[in-house]
C-alpha positions in Angstrom: 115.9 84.1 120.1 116.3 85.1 116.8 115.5 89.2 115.9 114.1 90.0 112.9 111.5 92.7 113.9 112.4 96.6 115.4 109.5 97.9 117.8 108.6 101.0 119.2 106.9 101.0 122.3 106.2 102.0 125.9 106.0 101.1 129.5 104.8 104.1 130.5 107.9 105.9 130.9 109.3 107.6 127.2 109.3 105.5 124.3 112.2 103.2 123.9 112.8 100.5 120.8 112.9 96.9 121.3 113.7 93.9 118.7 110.8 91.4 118.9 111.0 87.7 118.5 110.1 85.8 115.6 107.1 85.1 117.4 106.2 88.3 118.3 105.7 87.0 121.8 109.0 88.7 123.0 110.8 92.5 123.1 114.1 92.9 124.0 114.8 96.9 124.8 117.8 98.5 123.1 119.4 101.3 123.8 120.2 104.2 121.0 117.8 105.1 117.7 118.2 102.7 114.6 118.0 105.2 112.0 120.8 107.2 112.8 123.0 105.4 115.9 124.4 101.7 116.5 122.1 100.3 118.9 122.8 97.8 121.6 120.8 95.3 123.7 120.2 96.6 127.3 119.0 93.6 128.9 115.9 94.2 129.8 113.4 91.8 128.1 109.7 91.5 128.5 106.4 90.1 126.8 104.7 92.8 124.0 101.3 92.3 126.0 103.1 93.4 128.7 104.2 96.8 126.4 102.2 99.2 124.8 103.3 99.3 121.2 103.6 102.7 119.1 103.8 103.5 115.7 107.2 102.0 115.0 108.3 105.1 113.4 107.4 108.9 113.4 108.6 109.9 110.1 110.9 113.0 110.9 110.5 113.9 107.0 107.7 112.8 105.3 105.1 109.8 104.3 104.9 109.5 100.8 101.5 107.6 98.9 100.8 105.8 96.2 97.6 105.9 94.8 96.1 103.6 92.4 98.6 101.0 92.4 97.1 98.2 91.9 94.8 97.7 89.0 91.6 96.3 90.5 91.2 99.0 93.2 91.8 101.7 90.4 89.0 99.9 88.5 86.5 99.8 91.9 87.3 103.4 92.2 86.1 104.5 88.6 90.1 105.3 87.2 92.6 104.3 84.8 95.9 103.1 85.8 98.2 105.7 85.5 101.5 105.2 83.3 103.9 106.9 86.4 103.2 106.2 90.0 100.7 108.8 91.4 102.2 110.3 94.3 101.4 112.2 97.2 102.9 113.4 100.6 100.7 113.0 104.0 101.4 115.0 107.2 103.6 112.9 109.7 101.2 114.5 112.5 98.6 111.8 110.7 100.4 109.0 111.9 99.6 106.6 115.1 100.1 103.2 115.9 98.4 100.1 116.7 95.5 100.0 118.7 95.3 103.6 119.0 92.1 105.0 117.6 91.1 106.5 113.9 89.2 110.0 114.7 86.3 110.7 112.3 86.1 114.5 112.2 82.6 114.2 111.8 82.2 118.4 110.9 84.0 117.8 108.3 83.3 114.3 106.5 80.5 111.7 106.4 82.5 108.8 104.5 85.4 107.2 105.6 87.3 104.7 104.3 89.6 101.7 105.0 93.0 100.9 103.0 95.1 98.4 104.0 98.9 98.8 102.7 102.3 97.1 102.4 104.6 100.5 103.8 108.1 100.4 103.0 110.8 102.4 105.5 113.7 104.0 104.2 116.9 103.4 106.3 119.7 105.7 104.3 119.3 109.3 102.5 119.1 108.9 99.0 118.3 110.3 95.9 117.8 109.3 92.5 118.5 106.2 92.9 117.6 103.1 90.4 115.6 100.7 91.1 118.3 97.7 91.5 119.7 99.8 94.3 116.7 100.5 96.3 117.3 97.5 98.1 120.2 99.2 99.6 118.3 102.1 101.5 115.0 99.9 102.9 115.3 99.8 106.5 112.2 97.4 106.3 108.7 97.2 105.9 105.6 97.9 107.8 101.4 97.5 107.8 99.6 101.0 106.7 96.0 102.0 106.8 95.6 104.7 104.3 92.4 106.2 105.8 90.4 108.0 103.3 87.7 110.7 103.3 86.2 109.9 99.9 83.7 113.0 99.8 86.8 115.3 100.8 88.6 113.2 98.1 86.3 114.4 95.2 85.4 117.8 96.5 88.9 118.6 97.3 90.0 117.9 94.0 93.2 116.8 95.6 94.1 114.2 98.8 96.0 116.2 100.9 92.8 116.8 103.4 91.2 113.6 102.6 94.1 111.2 103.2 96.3 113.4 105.6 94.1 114.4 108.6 95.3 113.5 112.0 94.9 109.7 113.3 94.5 108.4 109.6 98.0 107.0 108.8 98.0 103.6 111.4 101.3 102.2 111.4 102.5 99.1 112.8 102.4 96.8 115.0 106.5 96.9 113.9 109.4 97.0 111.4 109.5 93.4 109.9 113.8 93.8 108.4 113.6 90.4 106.6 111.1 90.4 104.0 110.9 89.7 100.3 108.1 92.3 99.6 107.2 90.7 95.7 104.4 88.3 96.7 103.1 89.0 100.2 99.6 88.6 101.2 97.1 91.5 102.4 93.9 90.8 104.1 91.9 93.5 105.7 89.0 92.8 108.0 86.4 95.1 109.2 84.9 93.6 112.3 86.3 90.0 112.0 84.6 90.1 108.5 87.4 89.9 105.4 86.8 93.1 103.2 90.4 92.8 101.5 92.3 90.2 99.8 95.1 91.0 97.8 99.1 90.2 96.9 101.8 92.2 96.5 102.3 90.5 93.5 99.7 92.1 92.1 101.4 96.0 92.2 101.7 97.6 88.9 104.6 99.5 90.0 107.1 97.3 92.4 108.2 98.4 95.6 112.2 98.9 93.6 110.3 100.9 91.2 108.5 102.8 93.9 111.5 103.9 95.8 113.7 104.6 92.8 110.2 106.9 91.8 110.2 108.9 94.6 113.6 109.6 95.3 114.1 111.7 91.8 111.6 113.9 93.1 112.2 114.0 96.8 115.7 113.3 98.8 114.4 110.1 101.0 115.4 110.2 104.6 116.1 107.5 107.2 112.8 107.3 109.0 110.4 108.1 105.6 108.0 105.7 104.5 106.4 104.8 101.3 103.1 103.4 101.1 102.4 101.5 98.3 98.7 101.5 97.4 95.5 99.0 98.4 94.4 96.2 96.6 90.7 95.9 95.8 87.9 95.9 98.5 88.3 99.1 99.8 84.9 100.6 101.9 83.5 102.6 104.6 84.1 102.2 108.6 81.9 104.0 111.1 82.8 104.9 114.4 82.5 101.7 116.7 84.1 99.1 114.0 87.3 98.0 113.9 90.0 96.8 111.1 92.5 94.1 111.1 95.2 94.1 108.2 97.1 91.4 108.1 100.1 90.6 106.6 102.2 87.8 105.8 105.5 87.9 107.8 104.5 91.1 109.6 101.4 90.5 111.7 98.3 92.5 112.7 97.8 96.3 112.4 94.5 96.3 114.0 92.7 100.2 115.3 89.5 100.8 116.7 87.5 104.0 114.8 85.5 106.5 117.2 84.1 109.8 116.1 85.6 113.0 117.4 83.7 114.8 120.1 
């Protein structure tokens, strides 16, 4: 079976990764950590629904955002497009995987939203790089839900509470190595309904541009990821709903939302 796809997951034992199929039916366990040792096949293979699936990586650094990157959710949102891409950094403690669920810290917001996101992982340190080399350093991509608290969002002034609490960076369901990332399709759906529709086509900074961005103010490390905005359709999501991204050549990044207790 061909392997195109790295996995993160467990059997109840420690976390181990796996390549998956190209029909994400299979997982064969490997032995070793992709970002910084050769890994090898063990021989051990078994079904994903057999597996619980983690985040497929847990940044060591850093998870870098990009807001308004695409030109209809900036317009949604009440903003201009800015000329530079608008960065900011999220706390790697924010990040889960698939299935697990988004915590609503209800003490401390009352509007939540959904943002479903092409992520990019960086596989090599680097820095200041140009954008016709950034295709050297991307280990592969990823599905993101940038989960937003709006009200914290405004009143903050900044995003670092509003877009960096724990549980609201869902990553997954794995690392897709084999992708052409300039016209990719997003759809988000909140309870089976479509909310989201977009193309990564549609960026107005490209994921080259993005990386090659980033890394002249921060060193990029094997393991970081770069999310690279939400198309238009953004909106709220209450504990007991659910949301599906989907995206082409990837799969599902789906995570039930509960309120804390």
């Amino acid at each position: 079976m061909g392997f195109v796809r790295i996995a993160r997951y467990t059997e109840g034992d420690d976390p181990v990764y796996g390549l998956v199929d190209a029909d994400g039916k299979k997982i064969a366990e490997v032995s070793g950590d992709p970002f910084y040792q050769r890994i090898e096949l063990t021989g051990k293979v078994t079904t994903v629904d057999e597996v619980r699936l983690l985040a497929p990586v847990i940044p060591r650094s850093k998870v870098i955002g990009i807001g308004r990157n695409y030109a209809d959710h900036a317009a949604e949102m009440g903003n201009d497009v800015p000329d530079e891409p608008m960065m900011f950094l999220i706390p790697n403690t924010a990040v889960v995987g698939p299935g697990d669920p988004v915590v609503i810290p209800t003490k401390l917001t009352s509007e939540v939203h959904y943002e479903g996101e092409l992520a990019v992982i960086i596989g090599r340190m680097c820095k200041d790089i140009e954008p016709e080399e950034a295709k050297k350093v991307i280990f592969g991509y990823t599905i993101a839900n940038d989960v937003s608290a709006r009200d914290l969002q405004r009143g903050d002034g900044q995003w670092a509470r509003a877009k960096g609490m724990d549980t609201f960076c869902p990553l997954g369901p794995w690392i897709e190595t084999d992708l052409d990332p300039q016209d990719v399709s997003i759809v988000t759906r909140r309870d089976g309904e479509v909310v989201q529709d977009g193309h990564s086509s549609d960026m107005v900074h490209g994921v080259a541009h993005l990386i090659s961005h980033c890394s002249r103010a921060f060193t990029l490390l094997p393991g970081d990821v770069i999310l690279t905005g939400t198309p238009a359709g953004v909106g709220p999501v209450v504990a007991g709903q659910r949301v599906d991204i989907e995206i082409d050549a990837i799969g599902t990044l789906s995570n039930p939302f509960v309120n804390a207790e």
